[in-house]
C-alpha positions in Angstrom: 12.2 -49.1 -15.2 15.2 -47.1 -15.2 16.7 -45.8 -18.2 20.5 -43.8 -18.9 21.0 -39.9 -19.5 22.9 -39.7 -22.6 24.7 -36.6 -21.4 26.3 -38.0 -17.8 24.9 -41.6 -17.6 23.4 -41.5 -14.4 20.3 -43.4 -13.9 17.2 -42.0 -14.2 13.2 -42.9 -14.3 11.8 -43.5 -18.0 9.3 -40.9 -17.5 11.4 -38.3 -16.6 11.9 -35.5 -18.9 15.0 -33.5 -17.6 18.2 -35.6 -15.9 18.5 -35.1 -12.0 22.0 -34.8 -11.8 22.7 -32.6 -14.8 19.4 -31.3 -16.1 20.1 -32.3 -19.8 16.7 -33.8 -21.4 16.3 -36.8 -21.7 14.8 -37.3 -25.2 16.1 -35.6 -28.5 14.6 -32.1 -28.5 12.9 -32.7 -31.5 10.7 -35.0 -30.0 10.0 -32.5 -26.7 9.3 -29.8 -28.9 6.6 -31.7 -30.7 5.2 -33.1 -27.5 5.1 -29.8 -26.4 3.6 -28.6 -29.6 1.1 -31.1 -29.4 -0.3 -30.2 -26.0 -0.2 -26.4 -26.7 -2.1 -27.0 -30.3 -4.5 -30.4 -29.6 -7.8 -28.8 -30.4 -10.8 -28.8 -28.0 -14.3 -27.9 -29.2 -15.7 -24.6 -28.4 -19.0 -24.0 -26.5 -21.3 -21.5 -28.4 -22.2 -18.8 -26.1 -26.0 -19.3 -24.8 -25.0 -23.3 -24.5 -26.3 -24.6 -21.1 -24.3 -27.1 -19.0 -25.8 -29.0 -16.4 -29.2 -27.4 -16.8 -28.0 -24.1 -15.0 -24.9 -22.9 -16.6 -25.2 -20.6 -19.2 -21.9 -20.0 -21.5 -21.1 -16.4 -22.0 -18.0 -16.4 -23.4 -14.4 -17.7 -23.7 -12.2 -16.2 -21.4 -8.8 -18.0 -21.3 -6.6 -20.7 -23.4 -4.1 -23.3 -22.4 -2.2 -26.5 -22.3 -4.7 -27.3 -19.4 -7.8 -27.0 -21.4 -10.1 -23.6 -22.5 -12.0 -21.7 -19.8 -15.6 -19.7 -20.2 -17.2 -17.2 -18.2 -20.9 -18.5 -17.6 -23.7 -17.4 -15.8 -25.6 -19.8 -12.9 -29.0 -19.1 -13.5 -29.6 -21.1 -10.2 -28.2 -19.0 -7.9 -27.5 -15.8 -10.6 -23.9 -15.2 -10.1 -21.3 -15.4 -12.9 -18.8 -19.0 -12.5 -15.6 -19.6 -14.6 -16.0 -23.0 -15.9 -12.7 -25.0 -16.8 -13.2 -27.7 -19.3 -10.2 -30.4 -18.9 -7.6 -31.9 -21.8 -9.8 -34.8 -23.4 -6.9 -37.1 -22.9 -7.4 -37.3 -19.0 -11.5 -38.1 -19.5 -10.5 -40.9 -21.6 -7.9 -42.5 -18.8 -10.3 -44.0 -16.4 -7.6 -43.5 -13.4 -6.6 -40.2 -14.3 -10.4 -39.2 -14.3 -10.8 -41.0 -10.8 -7.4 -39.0 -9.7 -8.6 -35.8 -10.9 -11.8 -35.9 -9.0 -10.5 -36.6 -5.6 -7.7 -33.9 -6.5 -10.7 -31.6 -7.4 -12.4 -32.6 -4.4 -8.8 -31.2 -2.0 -9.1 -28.2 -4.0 -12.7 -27.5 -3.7 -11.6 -28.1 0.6 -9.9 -25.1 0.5 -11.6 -22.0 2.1 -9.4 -19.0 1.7 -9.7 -15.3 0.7 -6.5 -15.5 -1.7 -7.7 -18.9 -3.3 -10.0 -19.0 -5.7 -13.2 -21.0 -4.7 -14.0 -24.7 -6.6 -17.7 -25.1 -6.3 -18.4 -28.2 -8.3 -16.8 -30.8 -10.8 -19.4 -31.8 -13.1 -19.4 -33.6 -16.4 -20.9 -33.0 -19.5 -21.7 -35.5 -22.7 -18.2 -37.0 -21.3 -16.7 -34.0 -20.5 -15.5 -33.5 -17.2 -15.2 -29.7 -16.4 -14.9 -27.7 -13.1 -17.1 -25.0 -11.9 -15.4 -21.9 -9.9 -15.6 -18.5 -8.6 -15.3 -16.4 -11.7 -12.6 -13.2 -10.5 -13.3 -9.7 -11.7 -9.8 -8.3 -12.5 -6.6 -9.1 -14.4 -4.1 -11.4 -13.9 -0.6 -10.6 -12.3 1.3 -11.2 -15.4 -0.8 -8.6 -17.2 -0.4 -6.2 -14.2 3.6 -6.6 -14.2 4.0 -6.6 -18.2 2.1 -2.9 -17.9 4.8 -1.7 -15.5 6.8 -3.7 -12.6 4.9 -2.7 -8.8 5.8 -0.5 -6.1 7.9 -1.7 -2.9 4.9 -1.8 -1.5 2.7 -3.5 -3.4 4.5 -6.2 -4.7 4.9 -6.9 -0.6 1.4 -6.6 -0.4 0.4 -9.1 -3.0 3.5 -11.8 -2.4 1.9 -11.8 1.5 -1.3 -12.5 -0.1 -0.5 -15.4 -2.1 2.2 -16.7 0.8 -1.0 -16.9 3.0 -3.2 -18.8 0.3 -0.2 -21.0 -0.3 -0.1 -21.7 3.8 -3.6 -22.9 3.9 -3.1 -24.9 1.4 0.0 -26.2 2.8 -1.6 -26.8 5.9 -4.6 -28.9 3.7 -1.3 -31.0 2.2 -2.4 -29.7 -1.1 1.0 -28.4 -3.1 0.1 -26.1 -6.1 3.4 -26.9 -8.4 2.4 -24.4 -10.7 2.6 -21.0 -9.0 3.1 -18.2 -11.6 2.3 -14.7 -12.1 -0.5 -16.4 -15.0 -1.9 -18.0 -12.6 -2.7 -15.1 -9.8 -5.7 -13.0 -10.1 -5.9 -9.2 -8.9 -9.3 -7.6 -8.2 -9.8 -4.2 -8.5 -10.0 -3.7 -5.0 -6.1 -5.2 -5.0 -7.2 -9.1 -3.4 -4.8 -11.7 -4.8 -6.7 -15.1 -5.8 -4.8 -18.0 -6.9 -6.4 -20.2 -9.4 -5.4 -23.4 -11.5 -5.0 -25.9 -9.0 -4.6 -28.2 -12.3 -1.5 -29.4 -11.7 -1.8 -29.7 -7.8 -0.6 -32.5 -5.8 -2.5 -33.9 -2.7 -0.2 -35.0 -0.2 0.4 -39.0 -0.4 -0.9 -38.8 -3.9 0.6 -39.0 -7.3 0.9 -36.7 -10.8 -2.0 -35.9 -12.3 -0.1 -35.6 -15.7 2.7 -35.7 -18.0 1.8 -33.0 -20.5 4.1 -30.5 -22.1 4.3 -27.1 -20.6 4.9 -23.8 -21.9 8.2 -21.6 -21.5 6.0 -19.7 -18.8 5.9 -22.1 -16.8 9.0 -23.8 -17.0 10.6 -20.7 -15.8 9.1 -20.8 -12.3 9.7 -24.5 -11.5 12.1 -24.9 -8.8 15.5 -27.2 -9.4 13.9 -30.4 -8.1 10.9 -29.7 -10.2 12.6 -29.5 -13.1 14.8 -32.9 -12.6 11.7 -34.9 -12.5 12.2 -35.3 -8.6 9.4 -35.8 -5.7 8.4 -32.2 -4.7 7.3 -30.6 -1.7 5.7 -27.4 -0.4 9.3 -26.0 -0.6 8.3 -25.9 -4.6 5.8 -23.4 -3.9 7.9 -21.6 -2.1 10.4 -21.4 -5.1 8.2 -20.1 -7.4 6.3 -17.5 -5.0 10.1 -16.3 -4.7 10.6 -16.0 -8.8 7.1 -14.2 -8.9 8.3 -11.2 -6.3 11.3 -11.3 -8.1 9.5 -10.7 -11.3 7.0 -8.1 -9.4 9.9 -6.3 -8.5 11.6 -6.0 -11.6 9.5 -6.6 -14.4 11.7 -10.1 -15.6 12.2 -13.4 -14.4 15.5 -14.6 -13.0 15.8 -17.7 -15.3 15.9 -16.7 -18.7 16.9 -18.4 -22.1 15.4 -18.8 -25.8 14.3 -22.4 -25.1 12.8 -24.9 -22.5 16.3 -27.1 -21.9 18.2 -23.4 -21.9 15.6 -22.2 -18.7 15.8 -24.9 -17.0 19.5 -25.5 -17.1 19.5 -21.9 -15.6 17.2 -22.9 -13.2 19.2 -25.7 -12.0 22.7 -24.3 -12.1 22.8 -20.8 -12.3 22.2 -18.4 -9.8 19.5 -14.8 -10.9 21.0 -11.7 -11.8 21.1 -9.5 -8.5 17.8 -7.6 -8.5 20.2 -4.5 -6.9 21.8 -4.4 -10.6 18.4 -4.2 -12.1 17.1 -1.9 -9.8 19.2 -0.4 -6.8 16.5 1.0 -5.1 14.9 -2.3 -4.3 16.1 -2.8 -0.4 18.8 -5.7 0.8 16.7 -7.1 3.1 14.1 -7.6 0.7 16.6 -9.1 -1.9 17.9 -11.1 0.8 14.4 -13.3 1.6 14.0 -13.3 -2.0 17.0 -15.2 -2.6 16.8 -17.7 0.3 13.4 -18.4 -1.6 15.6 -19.3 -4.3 17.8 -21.3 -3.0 19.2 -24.4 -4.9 19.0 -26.8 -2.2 16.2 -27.7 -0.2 17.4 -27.5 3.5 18.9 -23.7 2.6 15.5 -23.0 1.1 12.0 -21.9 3.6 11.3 -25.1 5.3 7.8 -23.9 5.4 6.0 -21.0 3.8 5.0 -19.9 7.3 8.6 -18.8 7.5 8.5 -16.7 4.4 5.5 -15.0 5.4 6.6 -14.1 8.9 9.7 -12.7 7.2 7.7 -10.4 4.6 5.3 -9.6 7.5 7.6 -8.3 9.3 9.9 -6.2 6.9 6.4 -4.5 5.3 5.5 -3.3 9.0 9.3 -2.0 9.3 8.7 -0.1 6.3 5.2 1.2 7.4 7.0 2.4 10.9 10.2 4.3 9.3 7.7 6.0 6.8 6.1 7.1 9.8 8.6 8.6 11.2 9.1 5.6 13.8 13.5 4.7 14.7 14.4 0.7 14.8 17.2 -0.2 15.9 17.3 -2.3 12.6 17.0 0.8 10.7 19.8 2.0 12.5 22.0 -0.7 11.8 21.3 -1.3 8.0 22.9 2.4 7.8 26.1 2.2 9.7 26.5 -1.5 8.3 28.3 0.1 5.6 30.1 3.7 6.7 31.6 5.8 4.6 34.6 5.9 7.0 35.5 3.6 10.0 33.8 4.5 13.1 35.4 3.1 16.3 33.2 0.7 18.2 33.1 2.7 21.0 31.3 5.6 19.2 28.8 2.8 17.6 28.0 1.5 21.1 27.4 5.1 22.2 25.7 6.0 19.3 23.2 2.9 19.5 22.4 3.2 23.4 21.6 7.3 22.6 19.5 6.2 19.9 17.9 3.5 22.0 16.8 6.3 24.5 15.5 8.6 22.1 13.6 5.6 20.4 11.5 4.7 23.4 10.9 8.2 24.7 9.7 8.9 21.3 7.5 5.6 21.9 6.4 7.0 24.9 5.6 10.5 23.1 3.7 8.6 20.1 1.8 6.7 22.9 0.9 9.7 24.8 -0.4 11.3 21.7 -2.5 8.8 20.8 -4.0 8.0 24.1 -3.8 11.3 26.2 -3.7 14.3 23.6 -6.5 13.6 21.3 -8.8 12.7 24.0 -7.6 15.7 26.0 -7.9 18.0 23.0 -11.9 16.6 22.5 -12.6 17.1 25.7 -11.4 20.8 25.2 -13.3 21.6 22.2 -16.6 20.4 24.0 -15.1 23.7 26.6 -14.6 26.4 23.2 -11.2 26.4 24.6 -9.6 26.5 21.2 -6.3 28.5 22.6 -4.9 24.9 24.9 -6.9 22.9 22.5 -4.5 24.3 19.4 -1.3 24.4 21.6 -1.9 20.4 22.6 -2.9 19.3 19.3 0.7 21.4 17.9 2.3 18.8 20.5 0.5 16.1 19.4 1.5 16.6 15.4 5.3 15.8 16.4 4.5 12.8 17.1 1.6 11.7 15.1 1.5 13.8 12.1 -0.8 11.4 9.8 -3.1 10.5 12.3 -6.5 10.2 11.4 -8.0 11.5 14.1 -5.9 14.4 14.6 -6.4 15.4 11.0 -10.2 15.6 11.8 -9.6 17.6 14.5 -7.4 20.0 13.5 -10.2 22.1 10.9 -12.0 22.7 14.0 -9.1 24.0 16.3 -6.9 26.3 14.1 -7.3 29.1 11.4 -5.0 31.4 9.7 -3.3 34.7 10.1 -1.9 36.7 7.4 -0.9 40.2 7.2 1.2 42.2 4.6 2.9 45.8 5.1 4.0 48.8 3.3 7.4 48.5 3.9 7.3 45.0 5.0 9.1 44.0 7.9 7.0 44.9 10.7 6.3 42.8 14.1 3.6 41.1 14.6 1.8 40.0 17.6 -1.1 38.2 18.4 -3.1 37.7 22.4 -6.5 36.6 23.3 -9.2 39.1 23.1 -10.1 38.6 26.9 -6.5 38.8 27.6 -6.1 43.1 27.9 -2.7 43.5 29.9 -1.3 40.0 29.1 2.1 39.3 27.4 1.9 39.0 23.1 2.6 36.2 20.8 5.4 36.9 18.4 3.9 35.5 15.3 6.5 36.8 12.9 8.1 39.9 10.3 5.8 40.9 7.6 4.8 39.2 5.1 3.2 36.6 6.7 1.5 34.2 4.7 -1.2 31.2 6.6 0.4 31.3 9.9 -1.9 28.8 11.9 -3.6 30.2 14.9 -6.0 29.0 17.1 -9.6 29.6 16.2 -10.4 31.6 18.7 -10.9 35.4 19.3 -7.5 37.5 19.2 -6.2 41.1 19.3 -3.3 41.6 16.9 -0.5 44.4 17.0 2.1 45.2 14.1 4.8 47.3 14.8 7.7 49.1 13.2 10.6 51.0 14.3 9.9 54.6 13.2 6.2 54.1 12.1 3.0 54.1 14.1 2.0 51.1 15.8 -1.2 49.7 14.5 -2.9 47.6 16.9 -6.8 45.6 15.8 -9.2 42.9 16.7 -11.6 40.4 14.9 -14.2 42.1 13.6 -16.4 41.3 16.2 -19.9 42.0 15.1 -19.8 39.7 11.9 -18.2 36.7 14.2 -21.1 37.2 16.1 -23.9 37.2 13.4 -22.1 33.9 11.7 -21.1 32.3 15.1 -17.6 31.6 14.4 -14.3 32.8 13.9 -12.5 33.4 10.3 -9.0 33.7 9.0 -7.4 36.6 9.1 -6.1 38.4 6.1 -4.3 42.2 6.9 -2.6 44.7 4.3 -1.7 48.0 5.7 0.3 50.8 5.0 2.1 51.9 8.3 2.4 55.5 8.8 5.4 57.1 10.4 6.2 58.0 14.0 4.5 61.4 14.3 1.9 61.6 11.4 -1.0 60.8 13.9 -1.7 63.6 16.5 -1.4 62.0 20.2 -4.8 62.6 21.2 -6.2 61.0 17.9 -6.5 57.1 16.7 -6.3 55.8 13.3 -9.3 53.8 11.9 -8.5 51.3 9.5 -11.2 51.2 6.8 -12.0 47.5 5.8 -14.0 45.8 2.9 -17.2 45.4 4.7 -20.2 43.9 3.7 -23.9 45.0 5.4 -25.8 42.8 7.9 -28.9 44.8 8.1 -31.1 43.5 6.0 -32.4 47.0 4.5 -29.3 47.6 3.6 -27.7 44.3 2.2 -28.8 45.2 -1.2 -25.3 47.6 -1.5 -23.3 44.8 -1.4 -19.8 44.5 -0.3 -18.2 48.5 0.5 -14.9 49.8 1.3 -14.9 51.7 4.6 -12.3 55.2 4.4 -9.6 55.2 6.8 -10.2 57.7 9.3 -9.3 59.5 12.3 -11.1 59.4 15.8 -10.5 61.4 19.5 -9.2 58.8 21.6 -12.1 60.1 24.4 -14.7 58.2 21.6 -12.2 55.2 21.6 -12.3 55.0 25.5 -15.7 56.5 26.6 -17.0 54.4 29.4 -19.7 52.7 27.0 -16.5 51.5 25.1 -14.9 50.4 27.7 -17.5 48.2 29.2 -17.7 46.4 25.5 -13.9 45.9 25.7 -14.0 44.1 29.0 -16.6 42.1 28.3 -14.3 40.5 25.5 -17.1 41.6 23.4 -20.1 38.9 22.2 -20.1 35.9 23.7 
């Protein structure tokens, strides 16, 4: 039976609620706010706790209120896990086909198998009370995560990829949710997306499961059709997965207003405020697959949430590679597409083919990293050649700064060198200790302050023009009673040209601590400064030490 809309006259369906050509309701507003009043307030018994269903569920407690019925947390003393039972409105049990509907609805649900769906185990009745037994999900729900403070770029990609892969599977099962909201998604702690309240879903080549009133909530994530009382599709899903990033994003929904016919007439004519007003940071691209999720009509909508998902796949893993450091091509282009000044095409062409060539020798560097330096600098470190080992892996961090790997590595290959000097702004130089008549390393002017090294054994110099030059090693007997190699930490005063006889060397005294056990109760001492004939510097003895590179 068809019935007129008082506000355009178009022919509509008597159990319609909202016009499909203008939106208006279709019954005085008193009588939808009662309705709606009605289902919100119709009271349902409540289960004391320590009340057992089915002779193995065990109530616990109350853990969530609706239109849709009250839901408890019990325990399965079966199989001793905790279950979220769902007790339905009484005015379903009491319609023999809506009961018969609701069961093979349940029974598509409980088909699903999906990490981001929450898990139907059973649909069970109780002294004529049909209720459904699920996975119970530690966590919060979205909507409680988002009113604390909208999410991250990131994460809000993270979670709407999530729930576009639940949806899919469902999709796939011909099972259409139709009441996707941020309400209705769980978050675990670990950050898993689970969506739940498949009350209101629709099995493909059914019908409605009901009529009820719904709450502003809701009503502001039904797409267009949904709201004119049309036939819907997965492409309503798809809708309101759109209006949930939306609302991840910014912290409000797109369709506002102070009352249901006020929302929905926003939802069916007007378009959302631009999420770049609201927050500029959020990226185009991002805006621009949100609103093609919002699109009024259906054939400039997804088609299939497969679509959506490949979309927000692909734009998180273009993030992840520019955060690493990676060049696109798209990158590239989303910053010239507006210039500050015009750029001829010519210099654009140019521009993007030198770009292209450092993009894919940078590929080829990242993949030479990955596959030829770390290996290389393992292989190295099973040698103690720290010195190629260091220079390789300094290579290799251009490329690959946050690798895992090379951040494991890199404790084990390099150390520091510091050194500080009265005046400051001497040389300093560093060489292997093996290494007597080869070139030094310039590390720097004084003060130098955690230089990395490698951690191997070195001779340092530090010079000045007009003082001494003051030239040292690692101290060589402790390396070799702790088997390694330290960092280096230097502060010397630098004496000028002349104050040291020729024939004499200057002995820097150092904080040493005794390694001989009779003496290791004197603790840490500091060692004078002193002169010394060069002939005990170089006596043959000496010498032989020196060449040696000292212990091995």
């Amino acid at each position: 039976m068809a019935i007129k809309c008082l506000k355009c006259q178009a022919e509509i369906l008597d159990d319609s609620r909202f016009c499909s050509k203008c939106g208006a309701p279709i019954h005085p507003t008193e009588e939808i706010f009662i309705s709606h009043t009605r289902t919100i307030l119709k009271p349902m018994g409540e289960l004391s706790p320590g009340t057992l269903l089915a002779d193995k569920y065990r109530i616990i407690e109350v853990i969530g209120r609706g239109g849709m019925g009250i839901v408890y947390k019990a325990e399965d003393t079966k199989l001793k896990r905790h279950v979220a039972l769902k007790f339905l409105p009484p005015e379903l049990i009491q319609d023999e086909e809506a009961r018969e509907r609701l069961v093979i609805e349940a029974q598509a649900a409980a088909a699903l198998s999906h990490p981001n769906i929450c898990t139907i185990y059973e649909i069970e009745e109780e002294e004529g009370k049909s209720f459904i037994a699920m996975e119970y999900v530690e966590g919060q729900s979205l909507k409680n995560k988002i009113d604390k403070t909208p999410l991250g770029i990131e994460e809000a990609l993270d979670m709407s990829i999530q729930i576009a892969e639940g949806l899919e599977q469902a999709h796939k099962k011909g099972i259409i949710h139709r009441d996707i909201k941020s309400a209705n998604i769980m978050v675990t702690d670990e950050g898993r997306t689970k969506i739940m309240d498949f009350g209101l879903a629709k099995v493909k080549g059914g019908t409605f499961l009901t009529r009820e009133g719904t709450t502003l909530g809701t009503v502001a994530y039904m797409s267009p059709e949904q709201a004119r009382g049309e036939e819907v599709d997965n492409r309503t899903d798809i809708w309101s997965l759109g209006v949930v990033l939306y609302e991840m994003l910014s912290g409000q929904l797109p369709f506002k207003g102070d009352r249901e016919e006020s929302i929905l007439y926003s939802v069916v004519h007007e378009e959302p405020k631009s999420l770049k007003e609201i927050k500029p940071e959020i990226p185009l691209e991002l805006q621009r697959i949100i609103n093609r999720a919002l699109k009024k009509k259906l054939d400039s909508r997804y088609q299939e949430t497969g679509e959506m998902l490949k979309e927000l796949i692909h734009y998180r893993d273009m993030l992840r590679r520019e955060e690493a450091g990676v060049f696109t091509l798209r990158s590239f282009m989303q910053r010239i597409r507006k210039p500050k000044i015009v750029i001829p095409p010519v210099v654009i062409i140019l521009a993007i083919c030198s770009l292209a060539v450092l993009y894919f020798n940078r590929t080829a560097k990242i993949r030479w990293a990955k596959e030829q330096g770390l290996p290389e600098i393992a292989r190295l470190l099973e040698e103690d050649n720290f010195t190629d080992a260091f220079r390789i892996a300094r290579q290799a961090e251009k490329y690959i700064p946050k690798d895992p790997k090379l951040i494991e590595l890199l404790p084990r290959i390099e150390r520091t060198f510091s050194a500080e000097t009265t005046p400051p702004g001497a040389e300093v130089y560093i060489r292997d200790y093996k290494t007597t008549e080869g070139e030094w390393e310039f590390l720097g002017n004084t003060p130098i302050e955690n230089n990395r090294i490698p951690r191997a054994f070195k001779r340092w110099k530090i010079s000045k023009e007009g003082f001494e030059t003051v030239e040292g090693t690692d101290n060589i007997d402790m390396l070799a009673i702790s088997g390694g190699v330290s960092d280096i930490k230097i502060s010397l005063k630098l004496d000028k040209k002349g104050s040291i006889p020729s024939e004499m060397v200057k002995i820097v005294g150092i904080n040493y601590t005794p390694t001989i056990s009779d003496l290791s109760h004197l603790g840490a001492v500091q060692l004078e400064t002193y002169l010394l004939d060069k002939y005990e510097v170089t006596n043959k003895q000496f010498k032989v030490f020196l060449d040696s590179g000292g212990y091995r």
